[in-house]
C-alpha positions as protocol buffer text, in pm:
chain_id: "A"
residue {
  index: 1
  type: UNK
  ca { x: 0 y: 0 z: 0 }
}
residue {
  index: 2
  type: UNK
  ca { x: 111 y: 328 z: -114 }
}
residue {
  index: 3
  type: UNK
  ca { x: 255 y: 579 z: 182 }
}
residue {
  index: 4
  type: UNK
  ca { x: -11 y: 834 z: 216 }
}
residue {
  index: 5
  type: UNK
  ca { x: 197 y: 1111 z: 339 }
}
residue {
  index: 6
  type: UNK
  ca { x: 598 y: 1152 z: 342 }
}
residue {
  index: 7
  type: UNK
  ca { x: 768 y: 969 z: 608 }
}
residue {
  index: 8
  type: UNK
  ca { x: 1003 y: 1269 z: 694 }
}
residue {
  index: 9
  type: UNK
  ca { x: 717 y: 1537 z: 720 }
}
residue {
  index: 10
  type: UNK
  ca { x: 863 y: 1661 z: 1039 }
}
residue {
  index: 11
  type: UNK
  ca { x: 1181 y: 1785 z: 891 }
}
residue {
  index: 12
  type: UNK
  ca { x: 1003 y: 2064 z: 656 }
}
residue {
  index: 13
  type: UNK
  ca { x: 1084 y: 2399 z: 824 }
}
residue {
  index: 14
  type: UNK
  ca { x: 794 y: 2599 z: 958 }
}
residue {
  index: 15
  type: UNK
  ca { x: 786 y: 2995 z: 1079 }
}
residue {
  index: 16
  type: UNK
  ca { x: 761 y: 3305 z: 884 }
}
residue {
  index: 17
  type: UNK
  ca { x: 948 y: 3493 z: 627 }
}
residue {
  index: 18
  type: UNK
  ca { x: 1084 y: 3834 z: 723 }
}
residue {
  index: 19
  type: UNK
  ca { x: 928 y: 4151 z: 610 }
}
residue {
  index: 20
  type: UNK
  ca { x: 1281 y: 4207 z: 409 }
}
residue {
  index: 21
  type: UNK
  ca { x: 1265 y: 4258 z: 65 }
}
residue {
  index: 22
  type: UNK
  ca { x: 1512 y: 4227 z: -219 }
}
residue {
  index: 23
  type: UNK
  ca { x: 1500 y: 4387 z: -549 }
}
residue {
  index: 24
  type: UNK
  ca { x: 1455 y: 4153 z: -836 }
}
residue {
  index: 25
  type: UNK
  ca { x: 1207 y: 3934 z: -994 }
}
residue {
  index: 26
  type: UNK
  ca { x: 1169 y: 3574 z: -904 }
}
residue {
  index: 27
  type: UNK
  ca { x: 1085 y: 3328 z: -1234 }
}
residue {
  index: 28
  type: UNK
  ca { x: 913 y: 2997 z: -1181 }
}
residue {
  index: 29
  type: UNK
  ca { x: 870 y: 2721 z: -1429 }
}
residue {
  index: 30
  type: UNK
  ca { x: 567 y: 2473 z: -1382 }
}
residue {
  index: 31
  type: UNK
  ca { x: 584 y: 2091 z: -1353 }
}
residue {
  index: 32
  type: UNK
  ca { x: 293 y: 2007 z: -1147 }
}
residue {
  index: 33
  type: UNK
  ca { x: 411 y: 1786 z: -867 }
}
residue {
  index: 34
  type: UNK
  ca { x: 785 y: 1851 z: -1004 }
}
residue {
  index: 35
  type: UNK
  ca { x: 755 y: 2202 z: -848 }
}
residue {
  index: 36
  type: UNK
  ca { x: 827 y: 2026 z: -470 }
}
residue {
  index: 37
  type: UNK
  ca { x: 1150 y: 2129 z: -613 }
}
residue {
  index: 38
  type: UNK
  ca { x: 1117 y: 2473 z: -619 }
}
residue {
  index: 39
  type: UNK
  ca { x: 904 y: 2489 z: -312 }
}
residue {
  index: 40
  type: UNK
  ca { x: 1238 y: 2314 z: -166 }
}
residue {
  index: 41
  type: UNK
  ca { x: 1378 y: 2628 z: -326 }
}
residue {
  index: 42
  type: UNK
  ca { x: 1159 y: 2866 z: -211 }
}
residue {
  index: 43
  type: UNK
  ca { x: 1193 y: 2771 z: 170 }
}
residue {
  index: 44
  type: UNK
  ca { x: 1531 y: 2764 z: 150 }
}
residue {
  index: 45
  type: UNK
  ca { x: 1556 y: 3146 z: 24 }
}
residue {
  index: 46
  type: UNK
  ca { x: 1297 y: 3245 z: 289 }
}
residue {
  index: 47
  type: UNK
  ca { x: 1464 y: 3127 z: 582 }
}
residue {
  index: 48
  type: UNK
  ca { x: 1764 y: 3328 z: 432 }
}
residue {
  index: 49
  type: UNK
  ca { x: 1591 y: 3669 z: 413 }
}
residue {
  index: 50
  type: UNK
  ca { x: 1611 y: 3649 z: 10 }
}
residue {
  index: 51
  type: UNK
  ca { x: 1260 y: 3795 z: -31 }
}
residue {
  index: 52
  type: UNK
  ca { x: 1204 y: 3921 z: -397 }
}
residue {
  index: 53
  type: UNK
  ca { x: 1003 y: 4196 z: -425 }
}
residue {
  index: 54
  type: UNK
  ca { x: 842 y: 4046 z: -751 }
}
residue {
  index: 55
  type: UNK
  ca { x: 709 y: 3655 z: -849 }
}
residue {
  index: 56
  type: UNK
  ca { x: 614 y: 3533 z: -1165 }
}
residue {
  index: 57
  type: UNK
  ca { x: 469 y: 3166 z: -1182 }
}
residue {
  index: 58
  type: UNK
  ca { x: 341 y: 2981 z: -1441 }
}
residue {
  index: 59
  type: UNK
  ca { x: 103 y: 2658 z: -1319 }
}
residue {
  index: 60
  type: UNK
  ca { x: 292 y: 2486 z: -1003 }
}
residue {
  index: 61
  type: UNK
  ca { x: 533 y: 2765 z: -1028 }
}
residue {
  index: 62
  type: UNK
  ca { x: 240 y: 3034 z: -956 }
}
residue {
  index: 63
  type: UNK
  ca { x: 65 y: 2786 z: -677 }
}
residue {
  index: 64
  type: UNK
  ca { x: 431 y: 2770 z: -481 }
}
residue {
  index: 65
  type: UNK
  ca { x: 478 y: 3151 z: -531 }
}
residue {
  index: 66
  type: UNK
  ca { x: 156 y: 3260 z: -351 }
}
residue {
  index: 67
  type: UNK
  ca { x: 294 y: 3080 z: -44 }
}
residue {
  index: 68
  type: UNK
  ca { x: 602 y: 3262 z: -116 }
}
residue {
  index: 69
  type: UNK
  ca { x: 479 y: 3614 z: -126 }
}
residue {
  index: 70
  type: UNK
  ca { x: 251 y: 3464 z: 182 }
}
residue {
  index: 71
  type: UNK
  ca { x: 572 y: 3458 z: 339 }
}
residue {
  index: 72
  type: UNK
  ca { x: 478 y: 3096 z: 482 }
}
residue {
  index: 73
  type: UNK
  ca { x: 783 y: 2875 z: 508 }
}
residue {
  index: 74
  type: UNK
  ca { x: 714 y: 2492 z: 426 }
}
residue {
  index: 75
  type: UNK
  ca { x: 335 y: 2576 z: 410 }
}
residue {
  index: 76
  type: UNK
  ca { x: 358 y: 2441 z: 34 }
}
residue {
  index: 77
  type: UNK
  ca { x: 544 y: 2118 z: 95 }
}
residue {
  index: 78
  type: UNK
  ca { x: 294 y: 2024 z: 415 }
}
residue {
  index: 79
  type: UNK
  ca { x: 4 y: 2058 z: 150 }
}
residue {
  index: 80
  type: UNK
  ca { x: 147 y: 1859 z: -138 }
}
residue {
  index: 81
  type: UNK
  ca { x: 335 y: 1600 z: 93 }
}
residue {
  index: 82
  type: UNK
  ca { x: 18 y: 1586 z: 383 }
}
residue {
  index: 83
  type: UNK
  ca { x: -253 y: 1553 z: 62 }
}
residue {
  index: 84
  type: UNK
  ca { x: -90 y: 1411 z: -212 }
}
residue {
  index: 85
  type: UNK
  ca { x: -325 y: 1130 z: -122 }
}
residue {
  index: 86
  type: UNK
  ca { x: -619 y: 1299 z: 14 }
}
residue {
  index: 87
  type: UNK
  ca { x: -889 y: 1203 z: -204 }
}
residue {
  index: 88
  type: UNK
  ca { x: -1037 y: 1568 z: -192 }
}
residue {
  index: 89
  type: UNK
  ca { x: -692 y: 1686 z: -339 }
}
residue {
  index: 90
  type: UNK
  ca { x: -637 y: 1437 z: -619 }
}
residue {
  index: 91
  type: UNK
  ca { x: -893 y: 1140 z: -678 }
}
residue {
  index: 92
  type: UNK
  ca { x: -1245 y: 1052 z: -663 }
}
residue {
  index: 93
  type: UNK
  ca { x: -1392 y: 1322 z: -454 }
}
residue {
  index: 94
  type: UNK
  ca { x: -1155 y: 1574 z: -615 }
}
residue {
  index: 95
  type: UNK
  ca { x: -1341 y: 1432 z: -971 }
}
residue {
  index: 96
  type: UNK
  ca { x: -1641 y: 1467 z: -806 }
}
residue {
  index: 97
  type: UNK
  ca { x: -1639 y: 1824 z: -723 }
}
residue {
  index: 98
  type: UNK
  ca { x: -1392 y: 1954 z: -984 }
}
residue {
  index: 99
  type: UNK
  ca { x: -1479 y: 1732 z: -1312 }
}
residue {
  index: 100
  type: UNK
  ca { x: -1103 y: 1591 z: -1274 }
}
residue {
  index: 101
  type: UNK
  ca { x: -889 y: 1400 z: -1051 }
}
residue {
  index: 102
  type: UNK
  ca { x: -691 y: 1706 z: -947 }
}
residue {
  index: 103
  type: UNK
  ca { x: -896 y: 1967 z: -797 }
}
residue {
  index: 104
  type: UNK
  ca { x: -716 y: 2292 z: -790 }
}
residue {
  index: 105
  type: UNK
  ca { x: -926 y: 2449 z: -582 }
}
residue {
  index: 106
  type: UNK
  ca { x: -815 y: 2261 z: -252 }
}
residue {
  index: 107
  type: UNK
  ca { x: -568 y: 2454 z: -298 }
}
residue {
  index: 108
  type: UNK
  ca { x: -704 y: 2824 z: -360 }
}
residue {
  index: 109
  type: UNK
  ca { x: -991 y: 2793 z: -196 }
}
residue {
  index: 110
  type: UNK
  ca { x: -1029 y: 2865 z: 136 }
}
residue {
  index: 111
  type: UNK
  ca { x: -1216 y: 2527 z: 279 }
}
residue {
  index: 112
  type: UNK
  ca { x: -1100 y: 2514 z: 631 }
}
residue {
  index: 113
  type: UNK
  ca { x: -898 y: 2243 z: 537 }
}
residue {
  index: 114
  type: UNK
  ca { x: -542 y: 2354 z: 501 }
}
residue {
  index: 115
  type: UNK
  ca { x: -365 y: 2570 z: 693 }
}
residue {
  index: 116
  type: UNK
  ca { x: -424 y: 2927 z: 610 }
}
residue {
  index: 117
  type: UNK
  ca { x: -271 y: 3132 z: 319 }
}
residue {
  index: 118
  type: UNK
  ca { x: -205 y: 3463 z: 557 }
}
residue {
  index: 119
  type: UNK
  ca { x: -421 y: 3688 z: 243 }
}
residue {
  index: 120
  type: UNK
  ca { x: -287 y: 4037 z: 434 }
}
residue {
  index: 121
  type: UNK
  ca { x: 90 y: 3955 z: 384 }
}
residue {
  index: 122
  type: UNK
  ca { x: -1 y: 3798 z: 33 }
}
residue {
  index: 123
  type: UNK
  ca { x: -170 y: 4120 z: -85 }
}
residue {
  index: 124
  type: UNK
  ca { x: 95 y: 4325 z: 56 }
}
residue {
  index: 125
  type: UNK
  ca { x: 126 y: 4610 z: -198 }
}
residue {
  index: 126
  type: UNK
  ca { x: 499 y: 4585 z: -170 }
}
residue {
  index: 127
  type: UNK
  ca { x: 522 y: 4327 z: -354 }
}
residue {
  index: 128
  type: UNK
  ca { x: 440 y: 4210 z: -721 }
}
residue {
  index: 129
  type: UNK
  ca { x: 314 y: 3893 z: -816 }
}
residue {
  index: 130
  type: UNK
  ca { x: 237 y: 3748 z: -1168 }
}
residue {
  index: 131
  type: UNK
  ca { x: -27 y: 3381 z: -1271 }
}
residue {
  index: 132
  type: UNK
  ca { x: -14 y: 3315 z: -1579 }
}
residue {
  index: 133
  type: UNK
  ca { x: -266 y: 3131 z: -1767 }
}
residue {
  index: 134
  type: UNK
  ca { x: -336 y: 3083 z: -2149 }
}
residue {
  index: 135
  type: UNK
  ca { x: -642 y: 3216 z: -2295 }
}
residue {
  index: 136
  type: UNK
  ca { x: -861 y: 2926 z: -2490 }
}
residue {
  index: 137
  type: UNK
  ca { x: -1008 y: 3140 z: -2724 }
}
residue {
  index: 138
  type: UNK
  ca { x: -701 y: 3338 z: -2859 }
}
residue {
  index: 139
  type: UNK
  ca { x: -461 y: 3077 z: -2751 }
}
residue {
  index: 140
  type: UNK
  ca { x: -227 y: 3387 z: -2603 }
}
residue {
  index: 141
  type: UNK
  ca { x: -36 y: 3386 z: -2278 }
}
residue {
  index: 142
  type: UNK
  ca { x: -229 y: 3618 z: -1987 }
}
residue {
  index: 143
  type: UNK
  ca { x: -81 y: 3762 z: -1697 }
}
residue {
  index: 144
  type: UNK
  ca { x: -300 y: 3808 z: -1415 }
}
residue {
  index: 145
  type: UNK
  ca { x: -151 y: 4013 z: -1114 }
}
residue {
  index: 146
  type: UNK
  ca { x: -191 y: 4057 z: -737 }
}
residue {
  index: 147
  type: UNK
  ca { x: -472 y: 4378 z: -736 }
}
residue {
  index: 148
  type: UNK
  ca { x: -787 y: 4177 z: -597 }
}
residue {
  index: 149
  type: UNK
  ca { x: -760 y: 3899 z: -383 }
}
residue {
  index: 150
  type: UNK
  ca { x: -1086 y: 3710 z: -545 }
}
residue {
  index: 151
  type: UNK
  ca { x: -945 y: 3726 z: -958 }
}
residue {
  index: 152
  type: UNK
  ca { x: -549 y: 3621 z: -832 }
}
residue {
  index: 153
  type: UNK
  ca { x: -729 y: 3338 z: -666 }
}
residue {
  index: 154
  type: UNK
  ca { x: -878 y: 3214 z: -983 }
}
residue {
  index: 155
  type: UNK
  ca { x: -578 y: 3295 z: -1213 }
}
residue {
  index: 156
  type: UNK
  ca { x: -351 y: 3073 z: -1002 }
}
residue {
  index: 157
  type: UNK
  ca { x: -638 y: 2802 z: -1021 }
}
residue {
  index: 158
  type: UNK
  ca { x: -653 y: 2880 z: -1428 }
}
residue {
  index: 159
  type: UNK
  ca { x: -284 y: 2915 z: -1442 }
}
residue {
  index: 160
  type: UNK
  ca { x: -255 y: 2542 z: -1241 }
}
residue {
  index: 161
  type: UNK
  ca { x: -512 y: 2342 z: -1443 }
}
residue {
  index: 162
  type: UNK
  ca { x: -371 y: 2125 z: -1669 }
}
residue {
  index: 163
  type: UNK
  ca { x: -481 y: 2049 z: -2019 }
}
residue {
  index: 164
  type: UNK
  ca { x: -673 y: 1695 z: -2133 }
}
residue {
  index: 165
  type: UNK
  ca { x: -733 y: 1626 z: -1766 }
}
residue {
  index: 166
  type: UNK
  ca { x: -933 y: 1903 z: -1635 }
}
residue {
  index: 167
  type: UNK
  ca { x: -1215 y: 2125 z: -1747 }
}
residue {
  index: 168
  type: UNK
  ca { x: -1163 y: 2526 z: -1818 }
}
residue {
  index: 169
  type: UNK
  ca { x: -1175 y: 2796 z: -1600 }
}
residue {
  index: 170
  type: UNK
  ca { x: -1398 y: 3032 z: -1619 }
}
residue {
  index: 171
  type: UNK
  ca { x: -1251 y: 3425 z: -1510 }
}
residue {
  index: 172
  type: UNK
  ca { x: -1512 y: 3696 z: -1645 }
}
residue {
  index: 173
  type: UNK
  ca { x: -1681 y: 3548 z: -1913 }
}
residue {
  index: 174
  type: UNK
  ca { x: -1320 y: 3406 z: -2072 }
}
residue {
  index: 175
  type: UNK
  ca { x: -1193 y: 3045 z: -2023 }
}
residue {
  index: 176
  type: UNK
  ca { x: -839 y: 2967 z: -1919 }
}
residue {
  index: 177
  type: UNK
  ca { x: -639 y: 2677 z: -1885 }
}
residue {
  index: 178
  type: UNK
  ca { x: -270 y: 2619 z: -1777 }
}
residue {
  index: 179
  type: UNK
  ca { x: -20 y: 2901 z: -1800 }
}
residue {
  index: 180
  type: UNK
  ca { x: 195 y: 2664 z: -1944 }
}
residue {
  index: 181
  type: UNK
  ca { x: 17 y: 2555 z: -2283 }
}
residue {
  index: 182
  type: UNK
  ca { x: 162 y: 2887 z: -2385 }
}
residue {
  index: 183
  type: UNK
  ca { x: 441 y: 3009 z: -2210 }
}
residue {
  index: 184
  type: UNK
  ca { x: 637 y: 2739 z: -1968 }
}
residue {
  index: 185
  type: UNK
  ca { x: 922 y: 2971 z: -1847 }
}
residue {
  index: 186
  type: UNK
  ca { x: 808 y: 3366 z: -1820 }
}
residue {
  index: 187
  type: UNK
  ca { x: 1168 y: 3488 z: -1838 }
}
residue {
  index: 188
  type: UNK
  ca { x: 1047 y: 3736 z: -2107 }
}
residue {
  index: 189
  type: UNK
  ca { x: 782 y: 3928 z: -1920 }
}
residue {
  index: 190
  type: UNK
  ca { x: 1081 y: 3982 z: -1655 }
}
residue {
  index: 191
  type: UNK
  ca { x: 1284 y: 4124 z: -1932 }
}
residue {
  index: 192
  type: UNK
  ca { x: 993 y: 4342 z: -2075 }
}
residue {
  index: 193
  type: UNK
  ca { x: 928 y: 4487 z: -1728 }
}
residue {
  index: 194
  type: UNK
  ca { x: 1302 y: 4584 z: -1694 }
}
residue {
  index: 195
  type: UNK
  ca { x: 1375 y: 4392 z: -1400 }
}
residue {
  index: 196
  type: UNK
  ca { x: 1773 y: 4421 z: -1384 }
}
residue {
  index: 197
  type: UNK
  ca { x: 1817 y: 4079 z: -1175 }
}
residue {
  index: 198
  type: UNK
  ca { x: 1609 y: 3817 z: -1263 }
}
residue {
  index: 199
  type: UNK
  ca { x: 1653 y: 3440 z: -1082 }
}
residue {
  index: 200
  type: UNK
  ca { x: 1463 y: 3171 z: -1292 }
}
residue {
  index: 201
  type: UNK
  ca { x: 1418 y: 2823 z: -1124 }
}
residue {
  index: 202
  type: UNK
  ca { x: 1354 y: 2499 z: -1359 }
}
residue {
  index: 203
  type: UNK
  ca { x: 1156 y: 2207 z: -1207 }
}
residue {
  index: 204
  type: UNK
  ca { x: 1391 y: 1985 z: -1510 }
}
residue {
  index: 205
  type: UNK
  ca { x: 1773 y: 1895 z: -1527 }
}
residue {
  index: 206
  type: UNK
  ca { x: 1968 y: 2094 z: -1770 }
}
residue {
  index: 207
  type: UNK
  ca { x: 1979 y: 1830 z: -2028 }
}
residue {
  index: 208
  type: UNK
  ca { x: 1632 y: 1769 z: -2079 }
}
residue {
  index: 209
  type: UNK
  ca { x: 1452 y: 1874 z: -2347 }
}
residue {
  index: 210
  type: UNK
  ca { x: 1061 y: 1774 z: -2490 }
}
residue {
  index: 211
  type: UNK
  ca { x: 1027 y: 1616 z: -2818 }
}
residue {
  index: 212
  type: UNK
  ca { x: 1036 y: 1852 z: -3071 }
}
residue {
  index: 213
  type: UNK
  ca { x: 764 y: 1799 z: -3317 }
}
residue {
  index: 214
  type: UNK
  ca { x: 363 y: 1925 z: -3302 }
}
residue {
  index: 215
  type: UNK
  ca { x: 91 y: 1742 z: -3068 }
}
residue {
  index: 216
  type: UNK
  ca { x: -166 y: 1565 z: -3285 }
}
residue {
  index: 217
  type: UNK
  ca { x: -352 y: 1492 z: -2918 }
}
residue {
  index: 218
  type: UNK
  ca { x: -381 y: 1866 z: -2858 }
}
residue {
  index: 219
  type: UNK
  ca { x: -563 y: 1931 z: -3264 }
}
residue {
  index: 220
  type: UNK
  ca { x: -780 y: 1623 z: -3155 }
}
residue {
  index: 221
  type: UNK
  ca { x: -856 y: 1699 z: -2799 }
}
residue {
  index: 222
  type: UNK
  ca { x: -937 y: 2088 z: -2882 }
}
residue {
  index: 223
  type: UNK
  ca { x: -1083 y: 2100 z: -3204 }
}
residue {
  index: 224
  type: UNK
  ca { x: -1332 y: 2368 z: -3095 }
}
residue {
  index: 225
  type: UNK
  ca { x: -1071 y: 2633 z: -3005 }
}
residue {
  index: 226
  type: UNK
  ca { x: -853 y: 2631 z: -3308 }
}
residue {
  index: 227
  type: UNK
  ca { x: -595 y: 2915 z: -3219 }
}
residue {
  index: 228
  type: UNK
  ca { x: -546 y: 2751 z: -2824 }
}
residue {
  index: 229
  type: UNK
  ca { x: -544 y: 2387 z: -2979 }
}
residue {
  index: 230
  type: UNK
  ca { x: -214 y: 2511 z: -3194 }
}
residue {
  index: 231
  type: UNK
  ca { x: -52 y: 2671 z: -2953 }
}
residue {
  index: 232
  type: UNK
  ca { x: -100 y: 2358 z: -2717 }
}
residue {
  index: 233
  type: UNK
  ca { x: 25 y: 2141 z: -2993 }
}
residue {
  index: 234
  type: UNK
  ca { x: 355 y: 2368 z: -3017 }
}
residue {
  index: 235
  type: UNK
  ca { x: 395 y: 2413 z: -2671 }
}
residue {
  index: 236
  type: UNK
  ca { x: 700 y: 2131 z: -2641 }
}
residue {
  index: 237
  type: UNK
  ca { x: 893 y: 2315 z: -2926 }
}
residue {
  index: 238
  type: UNK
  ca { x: 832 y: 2621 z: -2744 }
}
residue {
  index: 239
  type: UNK
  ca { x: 981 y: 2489 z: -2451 }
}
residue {
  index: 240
  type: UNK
  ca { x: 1320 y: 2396 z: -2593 }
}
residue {
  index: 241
  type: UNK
  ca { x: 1346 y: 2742 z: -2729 }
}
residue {
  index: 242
  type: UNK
  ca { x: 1299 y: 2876 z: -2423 }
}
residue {
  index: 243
  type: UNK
  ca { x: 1524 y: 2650 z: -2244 }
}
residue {
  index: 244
  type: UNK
  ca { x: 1800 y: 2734 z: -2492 }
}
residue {
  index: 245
  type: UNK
  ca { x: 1741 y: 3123 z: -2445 }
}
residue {
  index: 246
  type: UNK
  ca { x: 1751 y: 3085 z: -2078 }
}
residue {
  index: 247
  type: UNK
  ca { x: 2067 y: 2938 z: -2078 }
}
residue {
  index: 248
  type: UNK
  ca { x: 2227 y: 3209 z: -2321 }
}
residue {
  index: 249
  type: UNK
  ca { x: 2114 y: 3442 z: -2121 }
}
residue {
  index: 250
  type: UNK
  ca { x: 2270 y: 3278 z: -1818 }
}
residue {
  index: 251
  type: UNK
  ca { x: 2560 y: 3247 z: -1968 }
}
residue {
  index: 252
  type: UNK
  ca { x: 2608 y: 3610 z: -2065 }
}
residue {
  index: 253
  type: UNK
  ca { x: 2477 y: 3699 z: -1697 }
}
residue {
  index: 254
  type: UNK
  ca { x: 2187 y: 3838 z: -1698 }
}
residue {
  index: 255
  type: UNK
  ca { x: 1948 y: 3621 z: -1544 }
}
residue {
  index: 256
  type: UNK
  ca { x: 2060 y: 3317 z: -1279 }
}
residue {
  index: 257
  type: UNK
  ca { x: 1957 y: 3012 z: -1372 }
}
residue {
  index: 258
  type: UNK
  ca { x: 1913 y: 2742 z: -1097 }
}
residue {
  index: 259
  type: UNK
  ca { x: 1799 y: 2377 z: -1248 }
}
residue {
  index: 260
  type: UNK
  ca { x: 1775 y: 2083 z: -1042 }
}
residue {
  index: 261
  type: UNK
  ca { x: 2091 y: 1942 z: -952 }
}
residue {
  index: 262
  type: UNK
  ca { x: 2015 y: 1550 z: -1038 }
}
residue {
  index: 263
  type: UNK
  ca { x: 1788 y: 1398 z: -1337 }
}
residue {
  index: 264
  type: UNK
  ca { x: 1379 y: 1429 z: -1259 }
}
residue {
  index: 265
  type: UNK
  ca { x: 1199 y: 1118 z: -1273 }
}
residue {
  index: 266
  type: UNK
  ca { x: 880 y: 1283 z: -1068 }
}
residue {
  index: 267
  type: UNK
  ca { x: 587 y: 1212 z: -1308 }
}
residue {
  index: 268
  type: UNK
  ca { x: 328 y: 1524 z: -1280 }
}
residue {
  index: 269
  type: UNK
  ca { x: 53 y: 1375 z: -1068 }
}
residue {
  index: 270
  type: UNK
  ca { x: 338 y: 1143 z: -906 }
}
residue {
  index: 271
  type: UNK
  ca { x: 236 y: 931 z: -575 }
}
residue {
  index: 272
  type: UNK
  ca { x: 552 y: 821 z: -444 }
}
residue {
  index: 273
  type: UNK
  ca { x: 561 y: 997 z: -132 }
}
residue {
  index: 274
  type: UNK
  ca { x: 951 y: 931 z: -101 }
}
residue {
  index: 275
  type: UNK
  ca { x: 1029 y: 1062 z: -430 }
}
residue {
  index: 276
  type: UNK
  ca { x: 845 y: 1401 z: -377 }
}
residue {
  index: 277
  type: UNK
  ca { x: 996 y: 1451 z: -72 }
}
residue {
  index: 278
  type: UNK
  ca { x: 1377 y: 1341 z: -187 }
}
residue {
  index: 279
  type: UNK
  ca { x: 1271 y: 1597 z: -490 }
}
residue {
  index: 280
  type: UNK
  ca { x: 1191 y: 1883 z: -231 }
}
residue {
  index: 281
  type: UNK
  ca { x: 1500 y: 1830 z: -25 }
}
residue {
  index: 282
  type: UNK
  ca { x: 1695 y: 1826 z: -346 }
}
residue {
  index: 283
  type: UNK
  ca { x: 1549 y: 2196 z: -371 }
}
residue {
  index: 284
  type: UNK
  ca { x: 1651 y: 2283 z: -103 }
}
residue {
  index: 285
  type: UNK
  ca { x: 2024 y: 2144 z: -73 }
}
residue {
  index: 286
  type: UNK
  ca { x: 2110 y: 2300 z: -420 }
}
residue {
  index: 287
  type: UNK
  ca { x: 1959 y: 2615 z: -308 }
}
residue {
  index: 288
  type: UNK
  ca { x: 2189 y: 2586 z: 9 }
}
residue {
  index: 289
  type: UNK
  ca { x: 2493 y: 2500 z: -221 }
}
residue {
  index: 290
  type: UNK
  ca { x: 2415 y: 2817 z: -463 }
}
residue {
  index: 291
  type: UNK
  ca { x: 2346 y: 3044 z: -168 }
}
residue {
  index: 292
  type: UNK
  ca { x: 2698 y: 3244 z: -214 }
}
residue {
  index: 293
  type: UNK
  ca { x: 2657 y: 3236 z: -610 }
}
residue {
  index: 294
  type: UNK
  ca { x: 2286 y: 3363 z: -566 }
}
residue {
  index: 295
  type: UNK
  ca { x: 2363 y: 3670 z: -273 }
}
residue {
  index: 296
  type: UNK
  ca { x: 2630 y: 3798 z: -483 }
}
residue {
  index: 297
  type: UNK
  ca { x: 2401 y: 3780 z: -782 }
}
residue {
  index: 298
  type: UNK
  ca { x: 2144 y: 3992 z: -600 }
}
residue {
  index: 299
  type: UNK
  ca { x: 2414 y: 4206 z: -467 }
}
residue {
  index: 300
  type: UNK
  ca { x: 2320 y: 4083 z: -108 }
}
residue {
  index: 301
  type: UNK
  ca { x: 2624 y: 4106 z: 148 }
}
């Protein structure tokens, strides 16, 4: 019988981030239950005072930056590592409620279930944050940021749904689905807001890269919306460009790339509770390792 939670639960830090703030703008890639590696990440910078002062998170990426900006240390490991198996969270009852087997909205909803997202430090003003989502009638990459409480809470739920598995989201008479059908790494919006340093974390090894040829699945699945069903069916081509660009630009310094330090074998709606906690405690020991590299980055001393 599967492990219903992870065995070492009692070694994810708890407490609260400090009301220090660093310039810069904080990229997250999505992976669904990959991104225990950047919430390994995330933890590890909070309990560091490395607070940026802007997040931008596409699908897992934007669900582990709310708790970020939250300033709640391990709050997004207890969820995915306490609920992984909960069938509210991902199975029957989560089918039942949502119309598929992960429900999103256990997680940005509040349902007295989970401990609570502290919504006052979230909506601080001081700080920026970014969900994006991909609209399913133009098939073009939307950016919805922190200025009500109630629309950030459904663009993080739009930007987390994934395709083929789960129905679209409805925000304002427009339907959304995952962030990442159209834009997996956000690196450009950074670079188009003139953020000077920019720190983009990958949920895959450096080597990896998606097959690069056009999804006859996404045509077939979403027929009905032409221009989104293209841009799904490009999406792993996409990916490998961007990939490539971030690492240029890494290379010629300006952005800081952190990738995960060993090869990913995490599936996205992985159950293995020992592999998605190894996964988050590899965040968080190559975040410790890059600590020096990262401060002087941000010009931290």
């Amino acid at each position: 019988m599967a492990k219903r939670v992870y065995s070492k639960m009692g070694n994810i830090p708890r407490g609260s981030a400090s009301d220090k703030l660093v310039d810069g703008c904080l990229v997250l890639e999505g992976g669904a239950f990959r991104g225990l590696y950047t919430q390994g990440i995330l933890d590890e910078l909070m309990l560091n005072d490395i607070n940026m002062n802007c997040v931008i998170g596409v699908s897992a990426g934007a669900l582990g930056g709310m708790n970020y900006v939250s300033g709640q240390i391990g709050r997004s490991a207890r969820v995915n590592l306490g609920y992984r198996h909960d069938s509210r969270y991902v199975g029957k009852t989560a089918l039942k409620r949502s119309k598929s087997i992960l429900d999103i909205g256990f997680l940005t909803e509040d349902r007295g279930i989970l401990e609570p997202l502290d919504k006052e430090r979230f909506m601080d003003p001081r700080r920026r944050f970014v969900a994006v989502a991909t609209n399913c009638l133009t098939g073009e990459t939307t950016y919805f940021e922190k200025k009500d409480y109630k629309t950030i809470m459904k663009g993080i739920r739009a930007s987390a749904t994934m395709p083929y598995i789960s129905p679209m989201v409805d925000i304002n008479g427009t339907l959304y689905l995952d962030g990442g059908c159209s834009c997996k790494i956000p690196y450009k919006w950074a670079l188009d807001n003139d953020y000077e340093k920019i720190i983009v974390i990958k949920t895959r090894d450096l080597g990896f890269r998606k097959k690069d040829k056009l999804s006859d699945a996404a045509i077939r699945m979403y027929g009905k919306y032409p221009k989104f069903a293209l841009r799904l069916s490009e999406s792993g081509i996409q990916y490998n460009r961007e990939c490539n660009e971030v690492d240029k630009l890494h290379k010629e310094g300006r952005l800081l790339r952190i990738a995960p330090s060993e090869k990913v074998t995490v599936g996205r709606i992985e159950g293995d509770m020992d592999k998605l906690g190894d996964l988050y405690e590899l965040g968080r020991r190559d975040c410790i390792k890059q600590l020096g590299t990262i401060k002087e980055y941000l010009n931290i001393k």
